[in-house]
C-alpha positions, 0 to 999 in steps of 0.5 A: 889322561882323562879325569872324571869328576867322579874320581876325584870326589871320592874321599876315601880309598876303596875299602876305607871305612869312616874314621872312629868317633875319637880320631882327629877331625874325620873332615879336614879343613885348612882352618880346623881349630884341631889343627892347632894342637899337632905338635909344632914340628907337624904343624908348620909344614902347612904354615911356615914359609915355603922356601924355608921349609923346603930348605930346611927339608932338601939339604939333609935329604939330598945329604942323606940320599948321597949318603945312603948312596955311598953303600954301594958306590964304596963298595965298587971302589973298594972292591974295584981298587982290590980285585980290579976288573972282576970286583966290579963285574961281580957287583955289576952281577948282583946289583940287579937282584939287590935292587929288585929286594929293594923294590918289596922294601919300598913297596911298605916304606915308602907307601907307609911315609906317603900314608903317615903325611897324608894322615898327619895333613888331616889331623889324625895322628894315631892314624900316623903311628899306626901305619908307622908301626904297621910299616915295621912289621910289614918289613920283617915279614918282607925280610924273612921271605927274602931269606927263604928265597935267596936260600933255595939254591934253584932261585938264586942260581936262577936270578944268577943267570938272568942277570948275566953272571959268568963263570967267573963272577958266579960264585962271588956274586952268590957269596955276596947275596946271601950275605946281604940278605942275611942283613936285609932287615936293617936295610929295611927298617933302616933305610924304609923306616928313616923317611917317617923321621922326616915326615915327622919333621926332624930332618937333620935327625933322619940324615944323623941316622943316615950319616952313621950307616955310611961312615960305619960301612966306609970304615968296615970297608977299608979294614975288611976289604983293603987291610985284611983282604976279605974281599967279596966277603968282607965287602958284603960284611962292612955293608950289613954292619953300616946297615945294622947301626942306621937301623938302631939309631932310627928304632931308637928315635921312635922309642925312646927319644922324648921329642919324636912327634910320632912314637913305634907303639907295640900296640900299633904294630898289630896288622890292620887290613885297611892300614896295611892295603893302603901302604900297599896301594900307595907303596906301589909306586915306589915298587914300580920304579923298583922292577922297572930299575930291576928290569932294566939291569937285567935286560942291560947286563944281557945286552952288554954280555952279548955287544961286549962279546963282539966288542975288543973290549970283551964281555967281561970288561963291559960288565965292569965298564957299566958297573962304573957307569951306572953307579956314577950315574945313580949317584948323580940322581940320588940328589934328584931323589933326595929333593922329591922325598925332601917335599913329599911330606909338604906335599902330602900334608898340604895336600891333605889339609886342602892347601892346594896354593902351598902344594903347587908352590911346593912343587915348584921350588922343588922342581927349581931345586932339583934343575940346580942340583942336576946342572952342577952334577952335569959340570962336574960329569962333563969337565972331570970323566976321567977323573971320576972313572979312575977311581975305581981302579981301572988300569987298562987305558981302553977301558977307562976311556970307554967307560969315561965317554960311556958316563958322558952320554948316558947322563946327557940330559942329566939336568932336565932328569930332576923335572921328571923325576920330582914330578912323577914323586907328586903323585906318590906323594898327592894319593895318586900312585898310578899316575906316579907308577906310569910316569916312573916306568916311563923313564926305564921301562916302557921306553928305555928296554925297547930302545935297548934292543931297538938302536943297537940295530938302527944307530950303527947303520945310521952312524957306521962309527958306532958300534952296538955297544955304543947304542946301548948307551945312547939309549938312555937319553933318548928314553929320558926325553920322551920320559921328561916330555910325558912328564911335562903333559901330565903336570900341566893336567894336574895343574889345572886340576888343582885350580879347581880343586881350590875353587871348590868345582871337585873334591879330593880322594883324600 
C-alpha cells in the first residue's frame, strides 16, 4: 500500500505520447475556458449538483443492472418451473464458463467507458469517441474468438468438466453454449457498449436499451420454454433474442440519434495501439473480477459435486440447490453494482478535471446509496426465503428448506458488501485499475477459494451440527469481512492521497 510520489506525478500512462496539436486542452484544469464548450450533457457532471446528479445516474443504472440481471435470473426460473431440478443444475453447469466469456467482454467494455470519462474530464472529446469506436471493434474480435473456441469439441468438453457437469447435464449444457455463443456479439456490443450512453450523460437512455433486452427475453422465454416446450433450446434462444434488440438499439444511439454527445465514427473504429492498450489496461480491472467470479464458480460446483455427494440431498440437488442460491444472490448485488457503474463517469470526469472535493464527495454518497439498497435487499432475503426459493420450482420440501437457510447465510453481511463494492469500482474509475483489481479478487478470490477448501474441514469439527456442505456456504461471509476490512484500509489511504492532490503537494497519472 505504498505510495511514492513518483507514481502519482506521472501524467500519462506508460507508452502514452502527448496529444495532437488540435485536441482539446493537452493540460486539464478545473477552470479551462474549453471546458465551456462540451456539450452540456458532459458539462455538468463536473458542475451540477452532487446528490442530483448521482440520483439522476443511480435510479436507471441500479434499474438497469437489475434488469440485465433478469437474463439469467429468468432463465433458472423458466427453466426450473419446466425441467425441475435438472434445468437448474444445467444452468448451474454453464454459468461458469458464461461468466468467464463475460470477463474478455469487460476487459474492453468497461476499460473503454473508464477511458472515454477520464478523456470527456479532460476536454478531449474525440478522444472519447475514439476509444468508443475502438471498443466496438475490439468486441467483434472478442466474439469471433469465442466462437472458434466454444466450436472445438476438446475446449468445450474441457470447460464441461471443470465446471462439474454430470452425465445428466452434460449434453444440455453443451447445447446451451453454443448457442450463446453464437450471439455473444450482441452481449458484447450490447451490454459493454450500454455504459458510454451513461457516460454520455443519457442514463434513462442506456437503461431504455436495457429495458428492451430483458422484456424481449421474458416474452421469448414464456412462448419458447413454457408454451412450445423448447426447453434448454428455447431458453438459450429467447436469450440471444433479447440480446440482439438491447444491441440494436445501443448502435443506433451512437449513429443515428441527433443528440448523442459522443458518435460511433467508422473512421475511429480503425485500431489505434495506444487507444487499444489503454482500454486494456484499464479493463483489466473489470476482467479481474470476472475470472475471480469464473473461478470461484468452478471451484464451488467441484466442492458441491463432492459434499453433495455425501449429503442425502445428493450432488445433483446441491448443484441445483446453488443454482437458486447464487442467482438470488448476484441479483441482490447487481443494485450494488448499478450504483458503482451509476458514479463511475462522476468520478472519472472529475477526477479528470482535477475536482478531487466533487470526486471524494462523489464516493460517498454512493458508498450511502449503495448501504441503503444493501439493507432493503437484506429485509427483504431475511423475512421472505422461502418465498423466493419456491419460485424457482423446487417440490421437494428438503431442498427448498436447505437451499432457503443456504441464501440466508451466504448474503449474511449483505449490507455492508456495497462499501466494498463501490470502493474497489473508485479505482477502476480514478485510472488506477491494480488497486481495483486486488480489491476485487480480494473478495472471491484470495480469500473466498481458500475458505472454500479451508472451513469445510474446520467448521464441522468445531460445530458437529454442521455439515461440509453447510461450510461451503459459510465461507462467503467470512471472505466477505476480510474483503470489506481490506476495503476500508485502502479508501482511507486514498483519502489522504486526495488531500494532497488538492493542495498541489502531488500530481495526478491522468
Amino acid at each position: 500500500m505504498k505510495h511514492t510520489e513518483e507514481e502519482d506525478t506521472r501524467v500519462q500512462t506508460q507508452g502514452e505520447q502527448p496529444a495532437p496539436q488540435n485536441a482539446h486542452a493537452p493540460e486539464p484544469h478545473p477552470n479551462r475556458e474549453d471546458e465551456r464548450k462540451v456539450d452540456e450533457k458532459i458539462y455538468r457532471m463536473g458542475n451540477a449538483s452532487l446528490p442530483r446528479l448521482i440520483v439522476e445516474f443511480s435510479i436507471p443504472s441500479i434499474v438497469g443492472m437489475l434488469v440485465n440481471g433478469s437474463y439469467n435470473l429468468l432463465s433458472s426460473v423458466f427453466l426450473g418451473q419446466a425441467m425441475g431440478s435438472i434445468g437448474l443444475s444445467v444452468m448451474t453447469v454453464a454459468t461458469p464458463i458464461m461468466i468467464l466469456f463475460m470477463a474478455i467482454s469487460m476487459l474492453v467494455g468497461a476499460g473503454g467507458n473508464a477511458l472515454a470519462a477520464l478523456r470527456l474530464g479532460q476536454g478531449r472529446k474525440e478522444d472519447a469517441e475514439r476509444s468508443l469506436g475502438n471498443t466496438v471493434t475490439l468486441s467483434l474480435f472478442i466474439w469471433a474468438f469465442v466462437v472458434v473456441l466454444v466450436t472445438i469439441p476438446q475446449t468445450l468438453n474441457w470447460l464441461l468438466a471443470i465446471s462439474s457437469a454430470t452425465e445428466a447435464t452434460h449434453d444440455l449444457a453443451a447445447q446451451y453454449i453454443r448457442i450463446i455463443s453464437y450471439g455473444f456479439i450482441f452481449q458484447c456490443i450490447g451490454a459493454g457498449v450500454n455504459n458510454f450512453i451513461r457516460t454520455a450523460g443519457a442514463p434513462n437512455r442506456a437503461l431504455l436499451t436495457m429495458v428492451i433486452g430483458a422484456v424481449s427475453c421474458t416474452v421469448l422465454n414464456y412462448l419458447l420454454v413454457l408454451v412450445l416446450g423448447m426447453e434448454v433450446f428455447g431458453c438459450a434462444l429467447a436469450t440471444i433474442g433479447g440480446q440482439f434488440l438491447s444491441c440494436i438499439t445501443v448502435l443506433w444511439y451512437f449513429r443515428s440519434s441527433g443528440n448523442a454527445p459522443l458518435k460511433l465514427k467508422l473512421a475511429l473504429m480503425k485500431p489505434h495501439r495506444h487507444t487499444i492498450t489503454t482500454i486494456l489496461t484499464l479493463g483489466t480491472a473489470s476482467f479481474a473480477v470476472q475470472m475471480g467470479a469464473t473461478v470461484f464458480n468452478f471451484v464451488l460446483n467441484y466442492q458441491l459435486a463432492f459434499y453433495g455427494a455425501q449429503h442425502p440431498l445428493g450432488a445433483e440437488a446441491a448443484l441445483a440447490s446453488i443454482g437458486v442460491v447464487q442467482r438470488v444472490a448476484v441479483f441482490s448485488i447487481l443494485p450494488l453494482v448499478g450504483m458503482s457503474i451509476a458514479i463511475q463517469p462522476l468520478l472519472g470526469y472529475n477526477y479528470g478535471a482535477h475536482k478531487y472535493d466533487r470526486v471524494k464527495k462523489t464516493f460517498w454518497l454512493g458508498v450511502l446509496g449503495a448501504t441503503g439498497i444493501a439493507v432493503f435487499m437484506w429485509i427483504l432475503i431475511h423475512v421472505f426465503p422461502t418465498q423466493i426459493v419456491g419460485a424457482f420450482g423446487l417440490t421437494d420440501a428438503a431442498l427448498a428448506q436447505f437451499t432457503a437457510y443456504a441464501l440466508q447465510v451466504q448474503l449474511l453481511l449483505l449490507p455492508f458488501v456495497g462499501f466494498q463494492i463501490v470502493g474497489s469500482n473508485y479505482f477502476q474509475a480514478t485510472g488506477q485499475p491494480s488497486k481495483s483489481i486486488f480489491l476485487s479478487l480480494s473478495r472471491q478470490v484470495l480469500f473466498l477459494i481458500p475458505l472454500l477448501f479451508i472451513l469445510p474441514h474446520v467448521l464441522p469439527a468445531l460445530f458437529p451440527s454442521l455439515t461440509g456442505l453447510d461450510s461451503l456456504y459459510w465461507a462467503i461471509p467470512c471472505a466477505d469481512f476480510l474483503a470489506i476490512f481490506t476495503t476500508l484500509v485502502f479508501i482511507l489511504w486514498e483519502m489522504r492521497r486526495l488531500k494532497k492532490l488538492e493542495s498541489g503537494l502531488i500530481k495526478a497519472k491522468f
